[in-house]
NULOSE-786186 format. One record per residue: x, y, z of N, C-alpha, C in turn. Coordinates in steps of 0.05 Angstrom, whole numbers, plus 5000, padded with zeros to 4 digits. Example, Ala and Ser with C-alpha at 12.3 -4.5 7.8 and 13.67 -1.06 7.14 Angstrom:
BEGIN
 n_px n_py n_pz ca_px ca_py ca_pz c_px c_py c_pz
 5264 4886 5156  5246  4910  5156 5264 4934 5156
 5257 4955 5142  5273  4979  5143 5258 5001 5157
END
This chain:
BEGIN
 n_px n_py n_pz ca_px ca_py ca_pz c_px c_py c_pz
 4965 8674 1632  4966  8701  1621 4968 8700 1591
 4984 8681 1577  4984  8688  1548 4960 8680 1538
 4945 8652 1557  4912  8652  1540 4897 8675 1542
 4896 8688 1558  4887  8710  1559 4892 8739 1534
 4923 8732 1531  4939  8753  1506 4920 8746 1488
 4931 8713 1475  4920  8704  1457 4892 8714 1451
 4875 8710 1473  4845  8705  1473 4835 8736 1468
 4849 8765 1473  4853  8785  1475 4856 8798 1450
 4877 8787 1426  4890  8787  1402 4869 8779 1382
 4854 8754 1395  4839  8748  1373 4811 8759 1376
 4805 8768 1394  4782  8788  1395 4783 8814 1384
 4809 8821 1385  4816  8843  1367 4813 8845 1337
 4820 8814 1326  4817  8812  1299 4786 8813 1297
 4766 8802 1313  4741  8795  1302 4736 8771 1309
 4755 8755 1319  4750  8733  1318 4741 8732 1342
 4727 8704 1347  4710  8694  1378 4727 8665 1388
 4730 8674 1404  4739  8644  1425 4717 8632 1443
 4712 8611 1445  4690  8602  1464 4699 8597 1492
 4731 8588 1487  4735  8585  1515 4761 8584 1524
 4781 8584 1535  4798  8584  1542 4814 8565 1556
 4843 8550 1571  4846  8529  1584 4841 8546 1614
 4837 8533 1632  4824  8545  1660 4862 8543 1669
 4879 8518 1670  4904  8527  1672 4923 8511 1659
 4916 8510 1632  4935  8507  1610 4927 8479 1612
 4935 8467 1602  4939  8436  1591 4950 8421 1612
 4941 8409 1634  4959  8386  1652 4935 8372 1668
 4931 8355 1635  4915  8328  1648 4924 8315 1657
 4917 8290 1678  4931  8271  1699 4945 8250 1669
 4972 8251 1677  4987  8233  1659 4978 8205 1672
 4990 8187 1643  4991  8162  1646 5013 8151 1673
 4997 8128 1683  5015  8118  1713 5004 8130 1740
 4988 8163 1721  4973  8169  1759 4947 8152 1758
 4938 8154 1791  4910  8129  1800 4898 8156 1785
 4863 8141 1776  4844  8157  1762 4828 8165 1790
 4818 8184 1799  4797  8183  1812 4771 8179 1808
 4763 8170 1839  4728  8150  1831 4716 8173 1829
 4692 8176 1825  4670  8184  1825 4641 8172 1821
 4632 8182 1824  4599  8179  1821 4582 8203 1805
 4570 8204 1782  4558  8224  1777 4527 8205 1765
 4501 8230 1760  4483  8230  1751 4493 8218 1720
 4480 8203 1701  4487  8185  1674 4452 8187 1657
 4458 8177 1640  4442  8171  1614 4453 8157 1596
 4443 8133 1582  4454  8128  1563 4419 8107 1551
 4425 8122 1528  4391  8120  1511 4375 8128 1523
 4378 8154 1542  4354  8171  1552 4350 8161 1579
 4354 8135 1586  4366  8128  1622 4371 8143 1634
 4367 8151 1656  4378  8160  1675 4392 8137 1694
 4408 8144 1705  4420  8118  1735 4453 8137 1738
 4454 8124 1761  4480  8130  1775 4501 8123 1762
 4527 8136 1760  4547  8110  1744 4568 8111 1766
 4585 8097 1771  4605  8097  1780 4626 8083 1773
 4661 8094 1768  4674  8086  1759 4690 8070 1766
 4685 8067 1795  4689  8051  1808 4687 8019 1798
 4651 8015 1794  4640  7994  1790 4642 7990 1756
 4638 8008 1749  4650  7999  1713 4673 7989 1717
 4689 7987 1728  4729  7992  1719 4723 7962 1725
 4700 7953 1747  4699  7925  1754 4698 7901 1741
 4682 7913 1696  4679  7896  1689 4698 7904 1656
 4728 7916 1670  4745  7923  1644 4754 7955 1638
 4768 7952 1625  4777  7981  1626 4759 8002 1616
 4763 8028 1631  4741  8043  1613 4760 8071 1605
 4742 8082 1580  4758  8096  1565 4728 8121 1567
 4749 8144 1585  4736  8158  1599 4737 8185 1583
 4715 8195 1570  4726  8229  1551 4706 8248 1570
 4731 8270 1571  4709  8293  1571 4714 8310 1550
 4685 8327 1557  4679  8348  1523 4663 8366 1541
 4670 8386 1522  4661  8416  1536 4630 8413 1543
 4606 8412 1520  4581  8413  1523 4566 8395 1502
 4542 8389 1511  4528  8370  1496 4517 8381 1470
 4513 8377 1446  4500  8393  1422 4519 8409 1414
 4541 8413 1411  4560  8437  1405 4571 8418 1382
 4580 8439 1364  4591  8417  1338 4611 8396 1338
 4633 8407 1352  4662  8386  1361 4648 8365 1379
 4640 8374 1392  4622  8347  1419 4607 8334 1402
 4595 8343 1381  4564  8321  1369 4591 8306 1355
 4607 8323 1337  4622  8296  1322 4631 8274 1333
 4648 8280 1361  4660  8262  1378 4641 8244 1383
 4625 8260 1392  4601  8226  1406 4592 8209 1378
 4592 8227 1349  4585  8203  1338 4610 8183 1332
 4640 8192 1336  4654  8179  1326 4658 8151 1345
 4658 8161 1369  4655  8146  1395 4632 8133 1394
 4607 8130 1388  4583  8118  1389 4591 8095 1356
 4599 8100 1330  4607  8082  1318 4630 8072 1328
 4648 8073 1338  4667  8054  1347 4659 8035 1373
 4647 8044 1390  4629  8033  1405 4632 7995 1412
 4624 7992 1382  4620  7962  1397 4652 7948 1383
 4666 7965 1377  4706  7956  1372 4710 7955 1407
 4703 7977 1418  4713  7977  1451 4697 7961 1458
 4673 7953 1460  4663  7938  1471 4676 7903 1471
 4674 7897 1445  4688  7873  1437 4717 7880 1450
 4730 7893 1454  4764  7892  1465 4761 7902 1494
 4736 7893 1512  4730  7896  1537 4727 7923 1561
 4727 7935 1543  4727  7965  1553 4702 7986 1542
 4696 7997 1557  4669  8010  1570 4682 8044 1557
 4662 8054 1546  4660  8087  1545 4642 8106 1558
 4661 8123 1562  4632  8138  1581 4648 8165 1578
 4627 8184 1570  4620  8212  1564 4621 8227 1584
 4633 8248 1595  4631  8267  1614 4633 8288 1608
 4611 8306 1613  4608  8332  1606 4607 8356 1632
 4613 8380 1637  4601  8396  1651 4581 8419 1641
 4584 8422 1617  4567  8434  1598 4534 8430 1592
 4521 8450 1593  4488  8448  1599 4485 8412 1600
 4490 8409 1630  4483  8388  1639 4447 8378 1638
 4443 8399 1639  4408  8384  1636 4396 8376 1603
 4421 8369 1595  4415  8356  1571 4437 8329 1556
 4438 8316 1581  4462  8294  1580 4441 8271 1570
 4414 8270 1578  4392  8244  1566 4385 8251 1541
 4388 8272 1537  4370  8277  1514 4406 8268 1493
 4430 8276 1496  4450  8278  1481 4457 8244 1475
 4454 8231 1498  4458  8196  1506 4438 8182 1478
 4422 8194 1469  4400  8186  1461 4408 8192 1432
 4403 8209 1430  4406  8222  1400 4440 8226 1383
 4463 8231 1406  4483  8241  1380 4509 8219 1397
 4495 8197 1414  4514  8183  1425 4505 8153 1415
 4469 8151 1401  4461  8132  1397 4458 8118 1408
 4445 8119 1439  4450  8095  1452 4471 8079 1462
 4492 8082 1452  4514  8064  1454 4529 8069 1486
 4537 8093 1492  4544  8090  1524 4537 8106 1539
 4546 8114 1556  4532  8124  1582 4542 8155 1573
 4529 8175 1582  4536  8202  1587 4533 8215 1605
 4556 8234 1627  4550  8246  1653 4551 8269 1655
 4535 8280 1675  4526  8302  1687 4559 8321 1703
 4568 8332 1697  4591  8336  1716 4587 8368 1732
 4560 8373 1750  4561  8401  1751 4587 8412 1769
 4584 8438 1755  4611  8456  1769 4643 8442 1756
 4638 8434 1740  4664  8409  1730 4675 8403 1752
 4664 8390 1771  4681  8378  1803 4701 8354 1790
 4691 8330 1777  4706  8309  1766 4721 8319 1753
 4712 8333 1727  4739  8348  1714 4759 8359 1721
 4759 8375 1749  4780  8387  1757 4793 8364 1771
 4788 8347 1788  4801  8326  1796 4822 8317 1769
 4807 8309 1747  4832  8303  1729 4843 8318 1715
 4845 8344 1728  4861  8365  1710 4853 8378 1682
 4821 8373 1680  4811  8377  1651 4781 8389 1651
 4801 8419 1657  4777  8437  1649 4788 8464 1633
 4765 8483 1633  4778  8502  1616 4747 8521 1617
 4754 8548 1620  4743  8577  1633 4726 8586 1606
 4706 8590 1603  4693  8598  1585 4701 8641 1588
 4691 8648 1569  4695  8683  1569 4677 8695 1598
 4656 8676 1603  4641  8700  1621 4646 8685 1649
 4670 8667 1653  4676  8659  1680 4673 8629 1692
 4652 8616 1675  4647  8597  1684 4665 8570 1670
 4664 8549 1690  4681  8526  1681 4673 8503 1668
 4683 8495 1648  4676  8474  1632 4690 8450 1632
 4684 8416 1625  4707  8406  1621 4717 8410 1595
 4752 8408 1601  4767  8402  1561 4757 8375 1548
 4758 8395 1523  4766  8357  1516 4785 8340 1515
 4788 8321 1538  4810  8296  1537 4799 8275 1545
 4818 8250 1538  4809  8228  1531 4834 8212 1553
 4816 8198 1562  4836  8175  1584 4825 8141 1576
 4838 8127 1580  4839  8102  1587 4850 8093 1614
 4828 8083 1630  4837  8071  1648 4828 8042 1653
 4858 8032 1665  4856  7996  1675 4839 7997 1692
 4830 7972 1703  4810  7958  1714 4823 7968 1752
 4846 7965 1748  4855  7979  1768 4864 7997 1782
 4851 8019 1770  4850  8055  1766 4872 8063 1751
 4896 8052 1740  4917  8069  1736 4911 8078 1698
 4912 8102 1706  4906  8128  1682 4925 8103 1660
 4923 8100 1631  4938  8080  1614 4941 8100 1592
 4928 8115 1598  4926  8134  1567 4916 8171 1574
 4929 8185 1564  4923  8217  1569 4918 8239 1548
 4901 8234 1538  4899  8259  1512 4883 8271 1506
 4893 8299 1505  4871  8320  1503 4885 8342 1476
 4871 8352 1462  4866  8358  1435 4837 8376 1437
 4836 8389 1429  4811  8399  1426 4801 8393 1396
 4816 8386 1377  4796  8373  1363 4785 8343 1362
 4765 8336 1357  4753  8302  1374 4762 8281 1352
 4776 8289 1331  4779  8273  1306 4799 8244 1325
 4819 8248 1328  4837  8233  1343 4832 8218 1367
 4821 8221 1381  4806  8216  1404 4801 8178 1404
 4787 8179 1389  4769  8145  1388 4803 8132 1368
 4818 8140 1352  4839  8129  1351 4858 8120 1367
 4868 8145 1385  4885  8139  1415 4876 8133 1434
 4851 8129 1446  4836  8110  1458 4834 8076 1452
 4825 8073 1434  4838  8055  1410 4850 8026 1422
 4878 8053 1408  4906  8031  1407 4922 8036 1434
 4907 8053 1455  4906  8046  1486 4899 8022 1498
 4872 8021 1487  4858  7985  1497 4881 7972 1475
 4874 7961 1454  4889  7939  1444 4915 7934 1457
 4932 7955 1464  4959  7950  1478 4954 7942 1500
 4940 7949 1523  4930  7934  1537 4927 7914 1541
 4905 7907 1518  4896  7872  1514 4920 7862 1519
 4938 7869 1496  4963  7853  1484 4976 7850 1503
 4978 7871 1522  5005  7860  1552 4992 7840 1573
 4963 7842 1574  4949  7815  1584 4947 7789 1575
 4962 7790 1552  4957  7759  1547 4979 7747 1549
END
């Protein structure tokens, strides 16, 4: 109800909200199992199946979602995430993009504002997103994912939880998620 006040207040000023939290902020904390999935992917315009299952198989993966593909906060993120890229890669962990937002443009986004560098998914109806607690209601009803950022071990358990809607932070606390990681494995 108060996103709603809020969202209410600032329409009043003039201002525009794009979207709203669907029910507030409660992404799956660190210590819960991540759930598997399977979704439609791209990464450099690829299409293929991904599953997180079989990634987690070869290292941790550091899982974001973002509202929609091409939108200004989402293009920054993916480029910040697409230069950091091969830091996660070298510290054994996998990135991968999840969107529910005009999904029919996850190859074209893999390609162009992700650089090739990792995979990007299809999430219709935000089904995965709501599993991890990370979505959020646009004005005319429909559901999007938030933006948050997880790290998860090789053996599903969530290591990292953060959601921010701005993407600046994101590829930092992802980050020094893996490195801590590393560091308790050796």
């Amino acid at each position: 109800m108060k996103s709603l006040m809020k969202f209410a207040m600032a329409a009043g000023l003039g201002l525009t909200l794009a979207v709203v939290p669907a029910s507030g902020i409660a992404a799956l904390q660190k210590g819960a199992k991540a759930p598997d999935f399977t979704l439609n992917a791209a990464q450099g315009g690829k299409e293929f199946s991904l599953s997180l299952k079989q990634t987690l198989r070869n290292g941790p993966v550091v899982l974001y979602f973002f509202p929609a593909a091409f939108t200004a906060g989402c293009t920054v993120e993916a480029h910040l995430f697409a230069e950091a890229s091969d830091d996660f890669n070298r510290q054994g962990a996998r990135v991968i993009g999840v969107t529910a937002g005009n999904i029919d443009r996850v190859a074209e986004f893999s390609k162009s504002e992700c650089r090739d560098k990792f995979a990007v998914a299809a999430d219709p109806g935000a089904k995965v997103a709501a599993k991890y607690d990370s979505t959020m209601q646009r004005p005319d009803g429909t559901t999007i994912s938030n933006r948050t950022s997880y790290v998860i071990a090789p053996n599903g358990t969530i290591l990292l939880s953060y959601t921010d809607s701005k993407p600046q932070a994101h590829v930092e606390k992802t980050m020094a998620a893996v490195r801590a990681w590393n560091a308790r494995k050796r």
